[in-house]
N, C-alpha and C positions, 0 to 999 in steps of 0.2 A: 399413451405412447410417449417415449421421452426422444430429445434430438439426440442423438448418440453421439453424432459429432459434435457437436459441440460438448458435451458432456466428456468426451476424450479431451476433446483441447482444455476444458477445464484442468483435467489430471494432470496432462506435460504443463500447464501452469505452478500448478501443486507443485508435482517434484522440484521446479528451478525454486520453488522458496521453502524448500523443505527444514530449511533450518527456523522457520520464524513462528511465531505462532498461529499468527491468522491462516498459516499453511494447513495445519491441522485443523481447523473447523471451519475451513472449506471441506477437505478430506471428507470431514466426516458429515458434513451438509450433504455432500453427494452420495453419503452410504458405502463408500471403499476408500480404503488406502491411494495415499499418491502411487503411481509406477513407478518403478526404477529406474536407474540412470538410461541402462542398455534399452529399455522400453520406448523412452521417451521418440516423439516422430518431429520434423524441423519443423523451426516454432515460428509459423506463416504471422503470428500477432510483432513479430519482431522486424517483419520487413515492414508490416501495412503501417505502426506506428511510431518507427525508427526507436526503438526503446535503449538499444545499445548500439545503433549502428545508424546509416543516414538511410531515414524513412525509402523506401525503392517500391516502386506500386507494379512494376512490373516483377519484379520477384515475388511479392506478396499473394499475384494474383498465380504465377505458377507454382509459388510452394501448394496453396489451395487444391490448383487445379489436379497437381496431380498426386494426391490425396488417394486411398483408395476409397472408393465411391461410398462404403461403410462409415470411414473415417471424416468425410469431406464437411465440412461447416459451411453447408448448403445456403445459413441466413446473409453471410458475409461475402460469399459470391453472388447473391444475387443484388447484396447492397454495390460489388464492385461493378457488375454489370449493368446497375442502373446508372452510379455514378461516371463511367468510365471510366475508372481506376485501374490503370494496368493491362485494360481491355479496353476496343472502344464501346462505347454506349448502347445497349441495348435491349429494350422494356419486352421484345422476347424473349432471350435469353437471359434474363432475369424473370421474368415468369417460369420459364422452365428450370432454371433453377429452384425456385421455391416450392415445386410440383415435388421433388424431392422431401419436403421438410414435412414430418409426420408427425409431430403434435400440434395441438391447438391451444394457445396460453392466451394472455395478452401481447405477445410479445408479436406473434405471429400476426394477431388482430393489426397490431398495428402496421406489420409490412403488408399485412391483404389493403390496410385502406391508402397508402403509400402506391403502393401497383395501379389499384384501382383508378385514383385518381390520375392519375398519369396516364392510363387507359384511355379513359376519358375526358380526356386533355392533351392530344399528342401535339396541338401546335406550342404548346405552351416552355416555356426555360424552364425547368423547377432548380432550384437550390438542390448541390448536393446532400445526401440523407448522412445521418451521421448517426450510426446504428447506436452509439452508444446514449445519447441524447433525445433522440427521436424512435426508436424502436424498439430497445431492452427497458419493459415492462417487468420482469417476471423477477423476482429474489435472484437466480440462480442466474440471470444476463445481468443486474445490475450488480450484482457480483464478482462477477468477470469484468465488469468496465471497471471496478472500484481498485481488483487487482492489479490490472494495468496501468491505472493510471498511476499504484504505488509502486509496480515495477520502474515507471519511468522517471518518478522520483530517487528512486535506490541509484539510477544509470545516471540520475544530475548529481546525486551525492557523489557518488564516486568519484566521479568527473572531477568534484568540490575538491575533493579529499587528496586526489594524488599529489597536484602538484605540491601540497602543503607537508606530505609527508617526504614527500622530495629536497624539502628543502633543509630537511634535520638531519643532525650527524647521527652516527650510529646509534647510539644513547640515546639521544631524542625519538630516533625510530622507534626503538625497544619500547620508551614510555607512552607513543603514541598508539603504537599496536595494542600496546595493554587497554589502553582507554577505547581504544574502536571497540575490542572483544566488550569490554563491562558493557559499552552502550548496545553491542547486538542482542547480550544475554537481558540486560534492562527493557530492552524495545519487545523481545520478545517475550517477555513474561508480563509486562504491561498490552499487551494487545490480549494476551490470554488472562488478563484479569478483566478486562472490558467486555470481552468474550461472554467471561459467566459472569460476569453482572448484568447483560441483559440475556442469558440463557434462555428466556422463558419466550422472549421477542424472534419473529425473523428478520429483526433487522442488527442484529449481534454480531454476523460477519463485518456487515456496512459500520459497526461503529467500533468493530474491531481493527478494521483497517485504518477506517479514519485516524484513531488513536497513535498507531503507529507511524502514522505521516504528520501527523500535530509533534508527537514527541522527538520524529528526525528532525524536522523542521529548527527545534529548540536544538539540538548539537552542531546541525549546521551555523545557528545562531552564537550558538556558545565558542566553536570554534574559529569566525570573523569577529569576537568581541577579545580571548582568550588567547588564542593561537599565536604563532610565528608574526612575527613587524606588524602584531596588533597594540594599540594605545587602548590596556586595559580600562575599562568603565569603571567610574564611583558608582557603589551600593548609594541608593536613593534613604536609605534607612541600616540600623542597625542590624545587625547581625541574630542578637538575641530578638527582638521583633521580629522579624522573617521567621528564623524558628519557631519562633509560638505561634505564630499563625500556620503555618504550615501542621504543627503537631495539631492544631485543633482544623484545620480541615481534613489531615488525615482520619483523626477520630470519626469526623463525621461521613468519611466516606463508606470507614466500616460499619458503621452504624446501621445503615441502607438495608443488613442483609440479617436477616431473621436463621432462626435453626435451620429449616428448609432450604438454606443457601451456605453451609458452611462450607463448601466449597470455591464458592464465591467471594468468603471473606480468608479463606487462605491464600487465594491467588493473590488477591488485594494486600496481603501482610508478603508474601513473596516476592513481587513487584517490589513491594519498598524496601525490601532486605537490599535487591538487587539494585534496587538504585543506589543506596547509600555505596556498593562498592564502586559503582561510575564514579560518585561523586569522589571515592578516595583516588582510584583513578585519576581523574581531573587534577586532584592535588597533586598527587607524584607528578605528572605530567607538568604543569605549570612550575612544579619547583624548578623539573629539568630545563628549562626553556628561560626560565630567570634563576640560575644557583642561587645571586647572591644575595638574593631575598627570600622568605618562605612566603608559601600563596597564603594570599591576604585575604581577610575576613569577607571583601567585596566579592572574591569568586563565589566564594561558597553561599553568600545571599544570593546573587547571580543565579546560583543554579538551584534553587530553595525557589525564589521567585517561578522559576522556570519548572519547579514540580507543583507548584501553586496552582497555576494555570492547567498544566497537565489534569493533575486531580480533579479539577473542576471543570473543565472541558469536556472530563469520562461523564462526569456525574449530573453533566447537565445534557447528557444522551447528545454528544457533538455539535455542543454550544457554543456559547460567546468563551474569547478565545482571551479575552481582557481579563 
């Protein structure tokens, strides 16, 4: 038996990142297409976690509640009812909550022994339970924690992002839009390169998303070193060094992938087509923002450095970051 609700809220997940790639093999993790817009039900993970808005536990707990009973994500009501989140406190109605919930994973294991214990320990305080830490055991729930927590990363970029396009004149606009679009199109064809390079793993989502939070990470990086009344960095090295190192960690990234994966080494040559137009991106952009200089050999090590670490963060299955 699978939890259906929750397996819905995975979908209205889906669709709000239908543009990215890790969107799609979630998708298709779960055996269907995202929903449609018109489909989509209010997205109760946006009150509990304040993702785009300021966290409201009592909204959270009635987007849930009134849920139709098919739809309801029976493990997160019965974590608000343990916690008192938006409800006050209470280990029977969170029991009866979970009396709902019709599969039996790990994940569930772990709220039976969570209840349990509490059961038999009513005088006791317990720590709030934090489902995504303490209870999503199974692919398919740490999955869902992985999503959100890059959703809530997307909602601090932004956040990064506006005031700085705010602050460019119309031409600066124009060059920065253009470099947001290259980096969505790079982000998302680098997460579905990662994707199928561990295809054969379930943990392909987990290091798909990861990837595309290591590689915002680096624009939001690039854009406080680069951007608007920034004191661009000196390259720690040459320009043409950077390059060769980078061409030969990319060589050996493709390398990884045998006949049985040409698919895997497409995505990976894709990816880097797509980066290279960020990176021209980048330049037009930086021209615009200093005319009367052309962007200098540092940016472009800068962000050579910055696909360095990328590359080898994929390829050490969401490794060291140095």
């Amino acid at each position: 038996a699978q939890r259906f609700g929750r397996i819905r809220a995975m979908h209205r997940l889906i669709a709000k990142r239908c543009c990215t790639g890790t969107a799609f093999a979630l998708a298709m993790a779960l055996g269907s297409p995202p929903m449609q817009a018109a489909e989509q039900a209010e997205d109760c993970d946006d009150y509990y976690y304040g993702i785009s808005r300021t966290r409201d536990l009592k909204r959270a707990f009635a987007c849930h509640t009134r849920a139709p009973d098919e739809d309801k994500d029976w493990m997160m009501l019965t974590v608000m009812h343990l916690n008192g989140e938006g409800t006050p406190a209470s280990l029977a109605q969170a029991q009866a909550s979970f009396k709902h919930v019709s599969a039996h994973d790990a994940s569930t294991e772990a709220m039976e022994k969570a209840l349990a214990l509490r059961a038999a320990h009513p005088e006791t305080r317990f720590p709030r339970v934090d489902f995504c830490k303490e209870i999503a055991q199974t692919t398919l729930d740490g999955n869902e924690c992985d999503a959100i927590q890059q959703r809530r990363a997307d909602a601090a970029t932004s956040r990064f992002l506006k005031p700085v396009k705010a602050s460019l004149d119309r031409a600066g606009a124009k060059r920065f839009d253009d470099l947001k679009h290259a980096f969505d199109s790079f982000r998302k064809a680098d997460g579905e390169r990662v994707y199928e390079a561990f295809i054969d793993g379930t943990i392909r989502n987990a290091e798909a998303m990861a990837q595309e939070d290591f590689v915002q990470r680096n624009f939001v990086a690039a854009i406080a070193a680069w951007g608007p009344k920034a004191a661009p960095p000196s390259s720690k090295r040459s320009l043409t060094d950077a390059d060769a190192e980078l061409n030969e960690v990319y060589r050996k990234d493709l390398s990884r992938f045998d006949a049985d994966h040409a698919t895997a080494k497409e995505a990976a040559r894709a990816a880097q087509r797509l980066w290279l137009k960020y990176a021209t991106a980048w330049k037009h952009f930086a021209e615009r923002l200093r005319p009367n200089q052309p962007a200098p050999d540092d940016l472009r090590a800068f962000l050579i450095e910055q696909r360095i670490r990328e590359l080898r963060f994929s390829g050490e299955g969401g490794g060291t970051e140095e």
